[in-house]
C-alpha positions as CSV (number, residue, x, y, z in Angstrom):
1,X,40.9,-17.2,93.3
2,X,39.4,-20.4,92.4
3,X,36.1,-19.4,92.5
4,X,37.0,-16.1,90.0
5,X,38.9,-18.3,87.6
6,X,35.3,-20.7,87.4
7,X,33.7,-17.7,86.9
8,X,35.9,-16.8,84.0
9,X,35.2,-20.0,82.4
10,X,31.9,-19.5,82.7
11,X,31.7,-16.6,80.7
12,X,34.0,-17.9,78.3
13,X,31.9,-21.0,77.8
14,X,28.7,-18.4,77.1
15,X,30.4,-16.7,74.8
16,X,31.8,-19.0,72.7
17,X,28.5,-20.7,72.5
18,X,27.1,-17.4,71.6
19,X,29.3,-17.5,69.0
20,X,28.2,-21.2,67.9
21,X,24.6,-20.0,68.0
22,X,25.5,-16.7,65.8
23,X,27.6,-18.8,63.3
24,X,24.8,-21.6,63.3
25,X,22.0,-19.0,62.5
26,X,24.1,-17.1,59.7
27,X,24.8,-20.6,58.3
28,X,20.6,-21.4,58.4
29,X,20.0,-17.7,57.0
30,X,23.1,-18.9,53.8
31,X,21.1,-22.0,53.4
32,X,17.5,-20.3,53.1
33,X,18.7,-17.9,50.9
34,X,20.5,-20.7,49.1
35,X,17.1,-22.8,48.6
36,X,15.2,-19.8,47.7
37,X,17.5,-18.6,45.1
38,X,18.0,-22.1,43.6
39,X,13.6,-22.3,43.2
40,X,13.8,-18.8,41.6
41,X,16.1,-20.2,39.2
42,X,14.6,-23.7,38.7
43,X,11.1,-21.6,38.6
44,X,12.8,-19.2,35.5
45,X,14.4,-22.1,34.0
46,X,10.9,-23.8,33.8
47,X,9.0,-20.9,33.0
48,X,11.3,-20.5,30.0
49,X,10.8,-24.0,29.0
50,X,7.4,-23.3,28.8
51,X,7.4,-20.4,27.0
52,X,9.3,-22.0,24.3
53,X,7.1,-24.8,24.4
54,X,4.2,-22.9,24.0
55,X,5.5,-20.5,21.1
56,X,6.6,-23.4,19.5
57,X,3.1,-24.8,19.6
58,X,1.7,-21.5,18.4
59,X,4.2,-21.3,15.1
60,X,3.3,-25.2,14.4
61,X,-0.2,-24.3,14.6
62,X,0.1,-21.1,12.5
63,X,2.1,-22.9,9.6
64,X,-0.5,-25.6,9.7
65,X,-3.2,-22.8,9.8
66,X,-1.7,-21.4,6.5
67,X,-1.0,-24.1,5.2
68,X,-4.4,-25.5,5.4
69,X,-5.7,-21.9,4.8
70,X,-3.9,-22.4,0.9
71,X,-5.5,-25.4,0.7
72,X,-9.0,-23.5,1.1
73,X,-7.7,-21.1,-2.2
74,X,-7.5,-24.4,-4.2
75,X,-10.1,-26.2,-3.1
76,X,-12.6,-22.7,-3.5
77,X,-11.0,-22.3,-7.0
78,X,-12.2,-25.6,-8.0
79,X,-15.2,-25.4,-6.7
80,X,-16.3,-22.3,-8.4
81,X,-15.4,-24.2,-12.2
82,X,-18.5,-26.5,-11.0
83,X,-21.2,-25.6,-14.3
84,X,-24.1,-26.3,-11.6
85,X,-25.4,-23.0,-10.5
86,X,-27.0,-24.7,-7.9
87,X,-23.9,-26.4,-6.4
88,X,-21.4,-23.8,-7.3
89,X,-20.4,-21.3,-4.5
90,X,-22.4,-17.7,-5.2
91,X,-19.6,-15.0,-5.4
92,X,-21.4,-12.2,-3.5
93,X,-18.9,-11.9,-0.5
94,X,-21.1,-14.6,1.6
95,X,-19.3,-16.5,4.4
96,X,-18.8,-20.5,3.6
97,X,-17.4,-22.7,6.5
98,X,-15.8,-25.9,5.9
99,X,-14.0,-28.6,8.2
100,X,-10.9,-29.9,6.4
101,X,-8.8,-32.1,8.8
102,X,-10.8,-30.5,12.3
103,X,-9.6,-27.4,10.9
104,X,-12.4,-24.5,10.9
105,X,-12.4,-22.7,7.2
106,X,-14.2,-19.7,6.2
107,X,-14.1,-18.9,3.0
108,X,-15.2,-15.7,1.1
109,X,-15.8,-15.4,-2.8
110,X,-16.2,-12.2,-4.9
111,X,-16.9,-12.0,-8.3
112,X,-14.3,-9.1,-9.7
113,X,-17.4,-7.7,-12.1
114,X,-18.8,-6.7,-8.3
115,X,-16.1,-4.1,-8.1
116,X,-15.1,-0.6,-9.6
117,X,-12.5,-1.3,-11.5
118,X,-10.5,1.9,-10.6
119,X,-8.9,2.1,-14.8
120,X,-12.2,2.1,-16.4
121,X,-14.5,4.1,-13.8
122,X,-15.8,7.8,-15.3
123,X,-14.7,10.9,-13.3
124,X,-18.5,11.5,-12.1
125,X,-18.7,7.8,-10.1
126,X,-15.5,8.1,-8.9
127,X,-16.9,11.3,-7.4
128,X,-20.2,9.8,-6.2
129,X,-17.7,6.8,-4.6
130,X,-15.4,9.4,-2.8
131,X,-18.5,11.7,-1.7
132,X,-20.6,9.0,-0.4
133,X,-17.4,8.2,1.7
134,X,-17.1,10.6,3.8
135,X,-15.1,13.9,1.7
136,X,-16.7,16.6,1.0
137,X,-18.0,17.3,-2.1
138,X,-15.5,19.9,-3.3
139,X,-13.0,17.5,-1.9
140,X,-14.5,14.5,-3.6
141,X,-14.1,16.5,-7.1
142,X,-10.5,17.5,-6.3
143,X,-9.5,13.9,-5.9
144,X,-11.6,12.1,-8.7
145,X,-9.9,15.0,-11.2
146,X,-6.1,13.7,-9.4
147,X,-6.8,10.1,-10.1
148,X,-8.2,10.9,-13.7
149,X,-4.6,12.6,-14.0
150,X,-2.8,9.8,-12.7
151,X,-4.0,7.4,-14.9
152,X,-4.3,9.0,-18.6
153,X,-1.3,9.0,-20.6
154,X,-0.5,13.1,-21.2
155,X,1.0,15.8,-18.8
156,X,-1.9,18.3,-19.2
157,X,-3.5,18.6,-16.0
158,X,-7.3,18.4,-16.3
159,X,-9.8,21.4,-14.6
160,X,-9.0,20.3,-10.4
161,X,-6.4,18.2,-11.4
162,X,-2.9,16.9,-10.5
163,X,0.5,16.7,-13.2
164,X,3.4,16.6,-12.3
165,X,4.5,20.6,-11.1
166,X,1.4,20.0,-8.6
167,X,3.0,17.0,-7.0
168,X,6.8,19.1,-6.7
169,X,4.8,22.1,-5.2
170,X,3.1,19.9,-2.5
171,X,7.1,18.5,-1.9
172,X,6.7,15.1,-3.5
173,X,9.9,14.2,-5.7
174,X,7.0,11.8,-8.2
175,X,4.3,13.1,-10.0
176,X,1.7,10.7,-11.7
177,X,2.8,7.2,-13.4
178,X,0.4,8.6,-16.8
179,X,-0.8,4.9,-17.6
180,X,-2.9,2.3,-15.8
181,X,-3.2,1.2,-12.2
182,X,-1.1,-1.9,-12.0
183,X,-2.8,-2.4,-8.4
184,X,-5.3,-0.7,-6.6
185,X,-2.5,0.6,-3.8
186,X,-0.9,2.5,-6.0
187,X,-4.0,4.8,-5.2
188,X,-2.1,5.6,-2.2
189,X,0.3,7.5,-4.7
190,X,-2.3,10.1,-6.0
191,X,-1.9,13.5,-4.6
192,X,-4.2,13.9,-1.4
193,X,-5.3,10.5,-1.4
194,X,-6.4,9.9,2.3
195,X,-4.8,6.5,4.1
196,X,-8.5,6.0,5.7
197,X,-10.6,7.0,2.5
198,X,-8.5,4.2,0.8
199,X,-9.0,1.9,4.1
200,X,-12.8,1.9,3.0
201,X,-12.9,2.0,-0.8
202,X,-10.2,-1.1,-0.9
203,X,-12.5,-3.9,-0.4
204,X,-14.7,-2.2,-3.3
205,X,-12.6,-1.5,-6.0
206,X,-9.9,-3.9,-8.6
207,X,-8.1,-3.6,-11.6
208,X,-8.9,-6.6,-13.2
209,X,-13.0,-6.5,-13.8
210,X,-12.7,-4.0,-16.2
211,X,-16.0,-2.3,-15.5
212,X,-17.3,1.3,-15.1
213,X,-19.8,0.2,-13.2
214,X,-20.3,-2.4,-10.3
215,X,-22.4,-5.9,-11.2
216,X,-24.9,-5.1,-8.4
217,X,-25.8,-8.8,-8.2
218,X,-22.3,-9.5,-6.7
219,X,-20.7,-6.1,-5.9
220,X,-19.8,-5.9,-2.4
221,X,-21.3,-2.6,0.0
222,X,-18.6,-0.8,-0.7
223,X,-18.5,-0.5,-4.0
224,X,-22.2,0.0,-3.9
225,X,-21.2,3.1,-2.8
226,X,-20.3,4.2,-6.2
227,X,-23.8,5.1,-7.1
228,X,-25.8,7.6,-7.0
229,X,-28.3,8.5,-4.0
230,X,-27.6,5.5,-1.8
231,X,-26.1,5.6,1.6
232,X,-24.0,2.9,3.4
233,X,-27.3,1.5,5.8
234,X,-29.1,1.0,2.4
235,X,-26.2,-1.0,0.6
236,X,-25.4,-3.1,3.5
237,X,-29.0,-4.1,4.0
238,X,-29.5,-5.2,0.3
239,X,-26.2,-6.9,0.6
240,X,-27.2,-9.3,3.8
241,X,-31.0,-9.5,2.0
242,X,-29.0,-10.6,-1.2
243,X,-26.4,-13.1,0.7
244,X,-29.2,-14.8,2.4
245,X,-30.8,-16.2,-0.9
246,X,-30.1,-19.1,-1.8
247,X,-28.4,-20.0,-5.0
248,X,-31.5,-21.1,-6.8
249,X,-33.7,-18.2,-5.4
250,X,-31.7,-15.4,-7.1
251,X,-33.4,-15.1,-9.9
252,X,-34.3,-11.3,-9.7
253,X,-33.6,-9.1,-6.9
254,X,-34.6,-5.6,-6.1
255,X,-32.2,-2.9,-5.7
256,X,-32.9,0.1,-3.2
257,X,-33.5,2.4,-6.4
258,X,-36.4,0.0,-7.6
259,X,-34.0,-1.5,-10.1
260,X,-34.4,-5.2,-10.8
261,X,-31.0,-7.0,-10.3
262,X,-30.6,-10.7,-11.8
263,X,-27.3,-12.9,-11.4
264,X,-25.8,-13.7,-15.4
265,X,-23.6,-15.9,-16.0
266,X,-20.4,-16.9,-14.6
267,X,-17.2,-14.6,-14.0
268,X,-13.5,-15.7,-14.6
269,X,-11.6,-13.5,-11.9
270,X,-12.0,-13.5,-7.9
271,X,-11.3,-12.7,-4.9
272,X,-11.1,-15.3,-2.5
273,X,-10.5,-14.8,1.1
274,X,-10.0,-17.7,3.5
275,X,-9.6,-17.9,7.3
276,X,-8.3,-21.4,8.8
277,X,-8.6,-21.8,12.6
278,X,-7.2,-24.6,14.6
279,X,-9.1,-26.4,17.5
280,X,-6.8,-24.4,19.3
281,X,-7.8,-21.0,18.7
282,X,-4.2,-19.8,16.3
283,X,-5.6,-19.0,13.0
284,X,-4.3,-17.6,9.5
285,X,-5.7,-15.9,6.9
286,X,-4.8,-15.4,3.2
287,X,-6.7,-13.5,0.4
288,X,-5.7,-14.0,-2.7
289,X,-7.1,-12.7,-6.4
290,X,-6.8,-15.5,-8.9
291,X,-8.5,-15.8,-13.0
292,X,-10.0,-19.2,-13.8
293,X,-8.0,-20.9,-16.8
294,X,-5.1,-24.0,-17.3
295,X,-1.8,-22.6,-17.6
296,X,1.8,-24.2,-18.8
297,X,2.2,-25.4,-15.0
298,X,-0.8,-27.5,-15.3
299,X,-3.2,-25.2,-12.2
300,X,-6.7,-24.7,-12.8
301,X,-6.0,-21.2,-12.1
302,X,-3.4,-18.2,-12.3
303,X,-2.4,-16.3,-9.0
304,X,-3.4,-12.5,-9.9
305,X,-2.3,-11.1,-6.0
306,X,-1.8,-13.0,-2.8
307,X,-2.0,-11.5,0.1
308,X,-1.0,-13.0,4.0
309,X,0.0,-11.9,7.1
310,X,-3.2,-9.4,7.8
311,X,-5.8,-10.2,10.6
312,X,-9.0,-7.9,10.3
């Protein structure tokens, strides 16, 4: 009996330490998973921290970007009242870099008379532009007619044309405006006016030089496009040949045509576009059109369109 009861303690020691180990090693397993939740949390908590930290940083950077970025617009608008021809910035599109505070600028200048100025070009350029762009030339005749619509003052609708009872057939509730282009996106508005054909012409074409014709001494390749006979490869190339003169070696240049081209005088509206980059890498950039000339408020210039927020 003795010896059974022993034995009986025995087993009830072994269990019940059993039971201790079992408990300990749930409690261990509680704690891990304990510690390892608490690091994932401490780990998110940081890794938000950062995050914030770091966008933060980025819109710092990107204010000071456009601030510094505005800056280039005055200081370029200054800079191109200069009398010197040999000092002043050449408005043919060619890149200018500039440190201002360890700030990267590159600035871009283009003399308005460079562009097709979209409310006094004939119908036959507008249809050498268009053609030499990609449409077709049935196409190209269609559209020129539609814009020629768009901007003259009656509702008779010209041979290939578009007035108003064209625009309600294709389901549009608008029909031409009948006057002027206030901007060149409200070429976007003409009937069958392609998103990509506009993506192309843009950099080309203004409202504001006035010309039926492109100054070829400061037009950019775009809007060289406007003339007869040439193709894109040939306008590019005289544009880089052109950009790489320097200002007092651009006396006369020769066009693809044979035509002698020769920089006169000095415009009073541009286009100005200006990238600002930071030493760490976040960058802005603003493009504004602005016309030389004091106003009321005392600036050198007037503001014409401003432009931000785009990276191409």
């Amino acid at each position: 009996m003795p010896l059974k009861f022993l034995n009986n303690q025995v087993k009830r020691s072994e269990t019940h330490a059993l039971c201790g180990l079992k408990q300990q090693g749930i409690a261990l397993v509680l704690v891990l998973w304990l510690t390892v939740l608490l690091a994932i949390t401490t780990g998110a908590f940081a890794l938000m921290a950062r995050m914030d930290q770091l966008e933060a940083n980025a819109l710092l950077s990107g204010t000071q970007a456009r601030l510094i970025a505005e800056a280039g617009i005055h200081l370029i608008a200054v800079a191109m009242r200069d009398p010197d021809e040999l000092t002043r910035p050449v408005a043919d599109g060619r890149t200018y870099q500039q440190s201002l505070d360890g700030v990267l600028l590159e600035i871009k200048v283009i003399d308005e008379r460079g562009k097709l100025d979209i409310n006094a070009v004939d119908e036959p350029t507008l249809m050498t532009l268009f053609f030499n762009n990609g449409l077709e030339m049935d196409d190209a005749e269609l559209l020129a007619a539609a814009v020629m619509d768009w901007r003259d003052a009656d509702d008779m609708e010209r041979v290939n044309g578009a007035e108003l009872d064209a625009y309600l057939a294709a389901g549009l509730e608008l029909g031409p405006a009948n006057r002027s282009f206030i901007m060149i996106d409200e070429l976007l508005q003409v009937l069958a006016m392609p998103y990509s054909l506009y993506r192309r012409i843009q950099p080309g074409i203004t409202v504001h030089s006035k010309s039926a014709i492109p100054n070829l001494a400061f037009a950019p390749a775009e809007a060289l496009l406007a003339i007869p006979d040439i193709t894109l490869d040939e306008a590019s190339d005289f544009v880089r040949e052109r950009n790489a003169r320097e200002p007092g070696d651009m006396e006369v240049i020769t066009f693809p045509d044979g035509r002698l081209v020769k920089a006169q005088g000095r415009g009073l509206t541009y286009s100005i576009q200006v990238k600002a980059t930071m030493p760490n890498g976040v960058w802005e950039q603003l493009e504004a059109t602005i016309r030389l000339g004091g106003n009321r408020s005392g600036s050198p210039f007037r503001v014409l369109s401003w432009r931000e927020g785009f990276h191409y």
